[in-house]
C-alpha positions as CSV (number, residue, x, y, z in Angstrom):
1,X,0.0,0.0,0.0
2,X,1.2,3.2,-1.3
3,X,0.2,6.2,1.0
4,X,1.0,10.2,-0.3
5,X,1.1,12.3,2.7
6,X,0.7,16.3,2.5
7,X,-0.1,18.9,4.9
8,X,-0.6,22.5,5.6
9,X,-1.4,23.3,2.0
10,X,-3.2,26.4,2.9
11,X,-6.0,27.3,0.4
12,X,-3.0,27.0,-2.2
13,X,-5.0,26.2,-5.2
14,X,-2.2,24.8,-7.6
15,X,-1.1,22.7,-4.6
16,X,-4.7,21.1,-4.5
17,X,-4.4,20.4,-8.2
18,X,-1.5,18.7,-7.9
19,X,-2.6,16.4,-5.6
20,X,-5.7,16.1,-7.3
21,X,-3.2,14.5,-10.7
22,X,-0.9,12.1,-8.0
23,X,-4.3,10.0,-7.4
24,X,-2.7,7.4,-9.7
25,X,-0.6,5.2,-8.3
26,X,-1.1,5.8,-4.7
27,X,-3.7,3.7,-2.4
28,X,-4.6,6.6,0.2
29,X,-4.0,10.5,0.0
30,X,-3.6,11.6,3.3
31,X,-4.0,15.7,4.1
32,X,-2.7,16.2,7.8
33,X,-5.1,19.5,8.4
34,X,-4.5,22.9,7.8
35,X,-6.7,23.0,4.7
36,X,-7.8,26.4,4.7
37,X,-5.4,29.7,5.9
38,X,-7.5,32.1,8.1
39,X,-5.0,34.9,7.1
40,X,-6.0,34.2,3.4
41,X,-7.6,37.1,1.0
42,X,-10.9,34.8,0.1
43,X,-13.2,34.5,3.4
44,X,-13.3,31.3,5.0
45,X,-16.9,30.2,3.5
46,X,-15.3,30.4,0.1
47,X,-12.5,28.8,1.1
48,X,-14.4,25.6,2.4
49,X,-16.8,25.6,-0.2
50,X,-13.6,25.4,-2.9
51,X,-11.4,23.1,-0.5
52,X,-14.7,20.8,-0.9
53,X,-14.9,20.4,-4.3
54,X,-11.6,19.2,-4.0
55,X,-12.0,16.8,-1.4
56,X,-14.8,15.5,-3.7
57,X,-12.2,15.1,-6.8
58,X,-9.8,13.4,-4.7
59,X,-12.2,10.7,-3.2
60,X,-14.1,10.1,-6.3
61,X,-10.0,8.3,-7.1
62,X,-8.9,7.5,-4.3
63,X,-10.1,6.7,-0.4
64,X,-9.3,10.5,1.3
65,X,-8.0,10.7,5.1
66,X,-8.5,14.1,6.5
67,X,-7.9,15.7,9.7
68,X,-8.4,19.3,11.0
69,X,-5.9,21.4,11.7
70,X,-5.6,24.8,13.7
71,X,-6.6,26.8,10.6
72,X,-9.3,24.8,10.0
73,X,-12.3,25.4,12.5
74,X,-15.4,26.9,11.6
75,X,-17.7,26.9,14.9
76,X,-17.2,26.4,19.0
77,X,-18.3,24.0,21.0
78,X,-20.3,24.8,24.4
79,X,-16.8,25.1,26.0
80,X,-15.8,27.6,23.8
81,X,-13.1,25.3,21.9
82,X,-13.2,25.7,18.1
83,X,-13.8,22.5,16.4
84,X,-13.9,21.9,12.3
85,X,-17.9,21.4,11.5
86,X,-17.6,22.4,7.9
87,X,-15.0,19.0,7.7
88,X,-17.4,16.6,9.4
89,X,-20.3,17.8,7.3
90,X,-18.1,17.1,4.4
91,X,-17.8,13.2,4.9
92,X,-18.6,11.2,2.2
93,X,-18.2,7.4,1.4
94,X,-14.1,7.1,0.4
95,X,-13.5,10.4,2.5
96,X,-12.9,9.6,6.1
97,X,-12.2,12.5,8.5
98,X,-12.0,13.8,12.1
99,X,-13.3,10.9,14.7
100,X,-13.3,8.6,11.3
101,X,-11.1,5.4,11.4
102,X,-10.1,3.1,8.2
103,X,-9.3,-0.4,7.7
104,X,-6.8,-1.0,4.6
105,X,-5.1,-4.0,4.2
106,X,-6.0,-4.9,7.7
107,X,-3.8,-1.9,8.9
108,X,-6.3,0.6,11.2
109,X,-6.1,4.3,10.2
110,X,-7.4,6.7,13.1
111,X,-8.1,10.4,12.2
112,X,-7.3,12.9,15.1
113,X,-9.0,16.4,15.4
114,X,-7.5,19.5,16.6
115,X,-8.2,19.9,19.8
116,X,-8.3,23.5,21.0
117,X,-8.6,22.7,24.8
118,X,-9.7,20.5,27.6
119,X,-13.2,19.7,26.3
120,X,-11.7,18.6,22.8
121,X,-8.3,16.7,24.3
122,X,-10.4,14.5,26.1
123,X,-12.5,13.9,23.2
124,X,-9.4,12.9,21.2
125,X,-8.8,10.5,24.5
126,X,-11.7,8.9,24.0
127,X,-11.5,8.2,20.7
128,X,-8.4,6.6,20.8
129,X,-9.4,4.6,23.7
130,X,-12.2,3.0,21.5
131,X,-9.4,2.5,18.4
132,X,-7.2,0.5,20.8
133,X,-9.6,-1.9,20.7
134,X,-9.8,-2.5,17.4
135,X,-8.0,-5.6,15.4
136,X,-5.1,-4.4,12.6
137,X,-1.7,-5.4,11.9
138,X,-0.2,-1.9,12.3
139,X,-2.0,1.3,13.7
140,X,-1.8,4.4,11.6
141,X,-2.7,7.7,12.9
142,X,-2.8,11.3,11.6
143,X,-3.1,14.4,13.7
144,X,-2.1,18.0,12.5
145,X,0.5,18.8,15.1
146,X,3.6,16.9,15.7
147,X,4.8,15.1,18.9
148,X,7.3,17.9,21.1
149,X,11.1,17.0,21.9
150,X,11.7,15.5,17.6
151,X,13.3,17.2,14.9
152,X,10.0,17.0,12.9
153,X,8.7,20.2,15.8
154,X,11.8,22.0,15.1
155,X,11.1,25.4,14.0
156,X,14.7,26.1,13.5
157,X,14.7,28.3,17.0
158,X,12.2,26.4,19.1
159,X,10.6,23.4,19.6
160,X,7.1,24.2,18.8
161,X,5.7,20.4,19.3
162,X,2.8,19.4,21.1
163,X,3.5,17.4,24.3
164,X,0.2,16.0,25.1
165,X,0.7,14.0,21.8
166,X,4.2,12.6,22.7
167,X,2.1,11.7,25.7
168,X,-0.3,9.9,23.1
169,X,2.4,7.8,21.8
170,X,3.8,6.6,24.7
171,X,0.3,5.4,26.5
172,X,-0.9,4.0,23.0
173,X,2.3,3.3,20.4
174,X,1.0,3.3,17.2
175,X,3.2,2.9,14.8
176,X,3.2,5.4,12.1
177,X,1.7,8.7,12.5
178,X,1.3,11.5,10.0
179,X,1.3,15.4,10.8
180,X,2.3,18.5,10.1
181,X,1.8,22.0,11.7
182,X,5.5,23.3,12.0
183,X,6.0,24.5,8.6
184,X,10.6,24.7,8.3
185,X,10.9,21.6,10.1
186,X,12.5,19.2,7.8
187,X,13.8,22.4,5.9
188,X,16.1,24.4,9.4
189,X,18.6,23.1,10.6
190,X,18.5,20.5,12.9
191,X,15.1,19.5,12.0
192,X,14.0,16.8,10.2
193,X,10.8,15.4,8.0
194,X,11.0,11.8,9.8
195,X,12.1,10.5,13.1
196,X,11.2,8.0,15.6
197,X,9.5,8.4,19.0
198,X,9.7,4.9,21.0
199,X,8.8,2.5,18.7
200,X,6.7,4.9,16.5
201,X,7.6,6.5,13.4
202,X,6.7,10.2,13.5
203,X,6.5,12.4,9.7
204,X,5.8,15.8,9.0
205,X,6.8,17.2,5.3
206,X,6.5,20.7,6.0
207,X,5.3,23.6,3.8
208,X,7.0,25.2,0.7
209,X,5.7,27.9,-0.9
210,X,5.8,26.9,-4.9
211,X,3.5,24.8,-7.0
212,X,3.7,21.7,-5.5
213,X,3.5,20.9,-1.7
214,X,6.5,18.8,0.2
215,X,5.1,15.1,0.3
216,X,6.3,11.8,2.0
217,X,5.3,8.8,0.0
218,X,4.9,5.6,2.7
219,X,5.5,2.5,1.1
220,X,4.3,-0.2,3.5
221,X,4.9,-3.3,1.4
222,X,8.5,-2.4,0.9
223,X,8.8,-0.5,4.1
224,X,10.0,2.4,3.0
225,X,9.3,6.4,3.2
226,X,10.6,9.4,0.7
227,X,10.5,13.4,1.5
228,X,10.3,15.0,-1.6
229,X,10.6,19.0,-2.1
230,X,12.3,21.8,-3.9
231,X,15.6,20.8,-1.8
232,X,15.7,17.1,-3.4
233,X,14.5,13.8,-2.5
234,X,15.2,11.7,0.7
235,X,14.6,8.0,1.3
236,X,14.3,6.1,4.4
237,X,13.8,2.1,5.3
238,X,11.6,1.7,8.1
239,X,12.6,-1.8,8.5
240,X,16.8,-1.3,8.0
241,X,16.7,1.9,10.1
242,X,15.0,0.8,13.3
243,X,17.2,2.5,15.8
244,X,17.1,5.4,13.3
245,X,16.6,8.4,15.3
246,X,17.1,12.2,13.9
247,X,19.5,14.8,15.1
């Protein structure tokens, strides 16, 4: 199973049409939130209402993960938290979203929302809680923002991670998850686009501002994961490089 991992695209329209021509040849398209870009010229409804015809190209070819990311919410909860309505309205058969979970291959994909305080980190809890108990060979998981104290939070000044997520890996150890969030990581130095935390392997390919996004390709028949980006291509073995761990 081929997976193509993007994130943080932004509302960058040539971006969405290139992913929308890469649905050949890959099994899953992963987007790892930050659809939409609050700071944008076009208003937010406009925004969705675009970024969901998309969506709708994309899973007409391919089965979609998507998961909300910090630009992404639309309305607030009773708690005051936002949360990414627009997203969940937009679920469709072959797009699977926040609170979603996929069975490929017998592998389990869980899609984590944003969570935007207590109310929605417990949520997230919860939900993981009831994916644990699902069968699968290996456990996938996407959530926008990275695990802290890994290259792939670096910002090239600070480590910008989020630390209840580490938590998340240790209590539950899935063993791939996808994100994004930190845009320079695997671009400053001493940040990376992969890395392991425990025994799970942590991406994030970072934003670039031209045509085409930065993308990680996961191969999980041959084990193995490419960065690709303006700067070049990097490979990785996920079976060779077990102790691999980024500095």
């Amino acid at each position: 199973m081929r997976i193509l991992i993007v994130s943080d695209l932004h509302y960058s329209l040539r971006q969405f049409d290139w992913l929308v021509a890469q649905t050949d040849g890959h099994d899953l398209i992963v987007i790892a939130g930050d659809l939409l870009d609050v700071a944008g010229h076009a208003d937010l409804d406009t925004q969705i209402l675009v970024v969901e015809k998309y969506l709708t190209k994309l899973r007409e070819k391919v089965p979609v993960i998507v998961c909300s990311g910090n630009h992404d919410g639309d309305k607030k909860n009773s708690a005051g938290e936002y949360i990414c309505e627009w997203l969940k309205k937009a679920r469709r058969d072959n797009l699977h979203v926040d609170g979603d979970s996929l069975h490929l291959n017998g592998d389990l994909i869980s899609v984590c929302p944003w969570w935007d305080g207590p109310v929605t980190r417990q949520e997230m809890v919860a939900f993981l809680d009831s994916e644990q108990a699902k069968p699968r060979r290996r456990w996938l998981w996407v959530h926008h923002a990275p695990p802290t104290e890994t290259p792939v939070s670096w910002t090239g000044s600070k480590d910008a991670g989020d630390s209840f997520f580490l938590e998340c890996l240790g209590k539950y150890k899935p063993d791939l998850a996808f994100s994004g969030h930190i845009h320079n990581s695997p671009f400053a130095e001493g940040g990376r686009w992969v890395d392991r935390v425990g025994s799970t392997w942590v991406f994030n390919a970072g934003r670039q501002m031209a045509p085409l996004p930065a993308s990680i390709v996961v191969d999980l028949e041959r084990m193995t994961a490419q960065w690709e980006s303006v700067t070049g291509v990097e490979t990785v073995d996920l079976m060779l490089d077990l102790d691999f761990k980024a500095r």
